[in-house]
Backbone bond lengths (Angstrom), bond angles and torsions (degrees), N, CA, C in turn:
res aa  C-N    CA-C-N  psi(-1)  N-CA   C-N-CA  omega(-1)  CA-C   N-CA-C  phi
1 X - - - 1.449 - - 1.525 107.71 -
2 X 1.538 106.62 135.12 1.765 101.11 179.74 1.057 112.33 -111.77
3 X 1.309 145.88 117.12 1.770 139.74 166.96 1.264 104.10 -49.28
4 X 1.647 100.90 123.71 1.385 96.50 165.82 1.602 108.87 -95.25
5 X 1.240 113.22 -42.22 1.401 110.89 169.36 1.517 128.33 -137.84
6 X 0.850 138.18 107.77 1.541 136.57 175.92 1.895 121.25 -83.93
7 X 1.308 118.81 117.70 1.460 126.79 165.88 0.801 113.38 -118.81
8 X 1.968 114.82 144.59 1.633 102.96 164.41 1.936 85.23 -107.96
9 X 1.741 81.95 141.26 1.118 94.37 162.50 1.894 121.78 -119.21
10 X 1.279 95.22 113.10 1.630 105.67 -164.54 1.319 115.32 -84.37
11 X 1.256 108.43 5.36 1.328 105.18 162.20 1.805 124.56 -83.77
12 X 1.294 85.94 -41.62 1.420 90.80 167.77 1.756 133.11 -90.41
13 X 1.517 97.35 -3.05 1.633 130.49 177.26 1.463 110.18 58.00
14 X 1.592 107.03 59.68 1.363 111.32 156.64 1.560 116.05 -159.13
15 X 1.297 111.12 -156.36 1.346 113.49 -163.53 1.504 97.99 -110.04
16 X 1.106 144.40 -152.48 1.865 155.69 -143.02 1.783 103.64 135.03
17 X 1.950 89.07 106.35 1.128 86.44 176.00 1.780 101.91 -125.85
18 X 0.931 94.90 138.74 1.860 104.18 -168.72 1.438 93.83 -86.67
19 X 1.119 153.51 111.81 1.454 144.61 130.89 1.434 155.98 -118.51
20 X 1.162 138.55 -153.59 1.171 118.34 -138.75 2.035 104.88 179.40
21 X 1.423 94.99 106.70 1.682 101.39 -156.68 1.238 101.86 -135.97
22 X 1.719 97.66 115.96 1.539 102.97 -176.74 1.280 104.97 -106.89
23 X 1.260 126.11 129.04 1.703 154.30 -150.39 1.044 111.20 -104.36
24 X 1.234 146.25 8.73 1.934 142.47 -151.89 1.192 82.89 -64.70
25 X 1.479 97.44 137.89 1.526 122.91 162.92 1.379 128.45 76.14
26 X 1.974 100.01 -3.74 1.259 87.33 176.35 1.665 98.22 -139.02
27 X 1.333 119.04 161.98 1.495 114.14 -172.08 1.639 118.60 -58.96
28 X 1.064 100.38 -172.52 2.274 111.56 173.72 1.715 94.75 -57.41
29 X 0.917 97.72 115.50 1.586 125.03 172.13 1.605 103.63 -50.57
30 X 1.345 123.92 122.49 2.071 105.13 -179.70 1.596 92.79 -92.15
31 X 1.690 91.39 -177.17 1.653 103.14 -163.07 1.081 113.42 -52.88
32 X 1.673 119.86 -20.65 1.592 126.05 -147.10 1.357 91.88 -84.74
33 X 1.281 112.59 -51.45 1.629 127.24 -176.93 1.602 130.52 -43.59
34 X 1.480 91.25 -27.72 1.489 105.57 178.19 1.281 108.13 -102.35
35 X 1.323 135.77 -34.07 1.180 147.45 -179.30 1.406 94.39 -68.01
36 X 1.477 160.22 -25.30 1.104 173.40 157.90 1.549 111.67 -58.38
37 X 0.899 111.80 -47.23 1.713 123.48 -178.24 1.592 92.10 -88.96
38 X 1.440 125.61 -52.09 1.741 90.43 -175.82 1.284 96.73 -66.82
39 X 1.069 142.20 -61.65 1.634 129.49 -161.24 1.439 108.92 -29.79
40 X 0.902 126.58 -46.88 1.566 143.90 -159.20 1.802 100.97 -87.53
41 X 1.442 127.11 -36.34 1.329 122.89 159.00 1.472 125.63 -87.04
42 X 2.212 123.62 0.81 1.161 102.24 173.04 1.735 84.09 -110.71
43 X 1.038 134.85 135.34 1.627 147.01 176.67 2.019 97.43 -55.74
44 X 1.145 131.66 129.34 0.946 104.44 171.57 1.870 129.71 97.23
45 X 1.350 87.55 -25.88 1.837 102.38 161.09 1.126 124.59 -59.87
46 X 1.767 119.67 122.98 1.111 126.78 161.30 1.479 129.61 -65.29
47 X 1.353 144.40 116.69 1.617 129.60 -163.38 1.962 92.40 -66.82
48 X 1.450 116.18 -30.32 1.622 85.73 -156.26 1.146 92.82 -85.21
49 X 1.394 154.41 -12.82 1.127 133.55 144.39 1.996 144.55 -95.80
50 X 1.631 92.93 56.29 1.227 107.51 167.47 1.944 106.18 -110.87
51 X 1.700 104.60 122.59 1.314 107.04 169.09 1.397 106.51 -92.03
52 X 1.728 120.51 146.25 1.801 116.16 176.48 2.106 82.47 -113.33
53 X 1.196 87.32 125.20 1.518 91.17 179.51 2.174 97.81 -122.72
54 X 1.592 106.05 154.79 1.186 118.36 171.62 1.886 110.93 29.04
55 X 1.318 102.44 65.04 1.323 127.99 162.31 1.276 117.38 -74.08
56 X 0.865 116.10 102.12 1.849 120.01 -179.14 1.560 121.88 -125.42
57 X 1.388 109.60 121.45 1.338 113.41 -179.23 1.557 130.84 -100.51
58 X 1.327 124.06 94.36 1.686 126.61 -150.98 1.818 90.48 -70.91
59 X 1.590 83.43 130.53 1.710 111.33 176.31 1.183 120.67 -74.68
60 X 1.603 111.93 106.09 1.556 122.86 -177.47 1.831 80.19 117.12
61 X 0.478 160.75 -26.97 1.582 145.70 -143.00 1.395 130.73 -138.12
62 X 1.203 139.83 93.26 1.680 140.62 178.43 1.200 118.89 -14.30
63 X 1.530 139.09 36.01 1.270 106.93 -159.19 1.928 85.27 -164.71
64 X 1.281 87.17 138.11 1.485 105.78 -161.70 1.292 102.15 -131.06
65 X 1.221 134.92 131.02 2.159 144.48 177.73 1.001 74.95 -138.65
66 X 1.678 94.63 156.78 1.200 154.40 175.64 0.916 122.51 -163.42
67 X 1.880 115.21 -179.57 1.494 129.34 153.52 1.394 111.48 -108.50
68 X 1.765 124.57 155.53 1.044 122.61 -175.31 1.903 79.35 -132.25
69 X 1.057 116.88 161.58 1.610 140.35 171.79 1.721 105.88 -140.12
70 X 1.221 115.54 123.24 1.423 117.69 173.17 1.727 104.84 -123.29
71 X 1.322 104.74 107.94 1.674 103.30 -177.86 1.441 119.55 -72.94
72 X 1.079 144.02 177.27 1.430 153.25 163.24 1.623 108.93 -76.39
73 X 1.168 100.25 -38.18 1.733 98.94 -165.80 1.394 121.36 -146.38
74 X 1.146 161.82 169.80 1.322 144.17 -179.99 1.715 103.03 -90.88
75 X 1.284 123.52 1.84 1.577 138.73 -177.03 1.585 103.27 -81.87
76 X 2.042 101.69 -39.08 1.260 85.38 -177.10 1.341 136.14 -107.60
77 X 1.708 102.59 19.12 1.347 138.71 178.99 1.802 104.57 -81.07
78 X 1.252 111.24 -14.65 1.454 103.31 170.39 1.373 134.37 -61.79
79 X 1.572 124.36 -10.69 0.978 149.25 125.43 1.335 107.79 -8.52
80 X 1.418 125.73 -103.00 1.835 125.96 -179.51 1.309 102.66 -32.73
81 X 1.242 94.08 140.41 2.012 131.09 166.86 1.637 90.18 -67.99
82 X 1.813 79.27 150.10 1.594 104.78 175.56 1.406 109.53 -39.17
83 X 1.721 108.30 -63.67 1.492 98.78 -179.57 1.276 129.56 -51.68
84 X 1.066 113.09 -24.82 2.194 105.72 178.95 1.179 100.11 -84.57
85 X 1.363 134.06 -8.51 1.531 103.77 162.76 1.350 107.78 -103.61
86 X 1.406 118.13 -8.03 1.765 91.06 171.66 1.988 114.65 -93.07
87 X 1.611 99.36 20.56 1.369 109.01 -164.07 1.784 91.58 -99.46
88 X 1.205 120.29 -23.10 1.135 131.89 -176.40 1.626 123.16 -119.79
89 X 1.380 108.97 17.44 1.484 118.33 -153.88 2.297 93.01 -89.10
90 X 1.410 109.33 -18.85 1.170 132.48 -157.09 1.692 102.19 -73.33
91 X 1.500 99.29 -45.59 1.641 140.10 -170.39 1.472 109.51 -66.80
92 X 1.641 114.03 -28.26 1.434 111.00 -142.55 1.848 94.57 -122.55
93 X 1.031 125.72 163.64 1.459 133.14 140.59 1.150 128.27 -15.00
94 X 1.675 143.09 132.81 1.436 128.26 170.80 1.507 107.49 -64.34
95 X 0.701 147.48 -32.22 1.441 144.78 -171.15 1.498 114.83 -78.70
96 X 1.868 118.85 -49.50 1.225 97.21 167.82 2.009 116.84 -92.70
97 X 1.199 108.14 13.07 1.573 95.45 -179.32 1.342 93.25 -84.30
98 X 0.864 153.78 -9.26 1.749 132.57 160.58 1.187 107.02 -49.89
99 X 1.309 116.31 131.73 1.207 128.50 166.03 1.920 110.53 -68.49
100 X 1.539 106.80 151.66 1.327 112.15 173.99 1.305 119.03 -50.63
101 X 1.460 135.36 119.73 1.436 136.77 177.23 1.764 98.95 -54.14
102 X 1.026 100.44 172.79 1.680 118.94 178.55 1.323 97.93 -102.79
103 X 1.428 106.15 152.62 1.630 111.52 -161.01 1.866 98.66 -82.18
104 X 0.900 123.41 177.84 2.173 120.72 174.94 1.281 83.37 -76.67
105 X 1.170 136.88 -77.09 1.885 142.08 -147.37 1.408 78.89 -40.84
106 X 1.503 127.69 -95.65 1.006 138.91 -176.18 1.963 127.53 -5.78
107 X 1.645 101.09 -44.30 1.335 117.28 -173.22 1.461 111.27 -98.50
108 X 1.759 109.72 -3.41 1.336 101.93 -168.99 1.870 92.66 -97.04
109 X 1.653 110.19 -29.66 1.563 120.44 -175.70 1.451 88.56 -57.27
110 X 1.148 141.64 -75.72 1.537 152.05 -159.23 1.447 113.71 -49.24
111 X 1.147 105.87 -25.86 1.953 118.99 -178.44 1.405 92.13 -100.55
112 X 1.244 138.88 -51.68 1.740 115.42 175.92 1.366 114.65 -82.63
113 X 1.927 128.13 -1.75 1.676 95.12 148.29 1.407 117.48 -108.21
114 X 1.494 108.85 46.75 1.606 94.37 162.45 1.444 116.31 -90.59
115 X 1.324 116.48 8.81 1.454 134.59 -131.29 1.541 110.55 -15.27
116 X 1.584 106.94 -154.90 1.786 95.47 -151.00 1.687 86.73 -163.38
117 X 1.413 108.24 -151.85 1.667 121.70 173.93 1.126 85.00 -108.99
118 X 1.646 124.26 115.73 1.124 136.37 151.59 1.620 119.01 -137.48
């Protein structure tokens, strides 16, 4: 696997890794596989918080890019949509593949605009 580019972006408190994985000889790499190799290229990576985002595998050809995101904390993984964590919930630990609960403030706004017969 080659980095094409690595940022930390501290605003959002993680890393962005651009890359780029040439496969000869062996099929489309699955999520686990890649999620395995960044761990193994950022020193220090947590697996339950590595996202594999826009994985694409060019047709006819060994060679698979993506994005990888490695967060700091599972606080700052609240960021990703429902679906990327239940897209990765398979990958991860029982404890952190739960997705982040919704805050009460949050669940009480959402229950008074569904409105009702009142």
């Amino acid at each position: 696997m080659e980095i094409k580019e690595r940022r930390e972006n501290n605003i959002l408190n993680r890393v962005e890794i651009a890359f780029s994985w040439k496969h000869d000889s062996k099929s489309t790499p699955s999520r686990k596989e890649v999620m395995d190799l960044v761990q193994t290229l950022e020193p220090g990576a947590n697996r339950d918080l590595i996202v594999i985002k826009d994985c694409e595998t060019r047709f006819g050809q060994p060679l698979t890019t993506g994005t990888a995101y490695i967060y700091a904390s599972q606080e700052a993984m609240a960021v990703e949509p429902d679906y990327i964590h239940k897209r990765h919930e398979g990958l991860r630990s029982t404890v952190a593949s739960e997705a982040p609960a919704e805050a009460p403030a949050e669940a009480e706004e959402s229950a008074e605009s569904e409105g009702g017969d009142e």
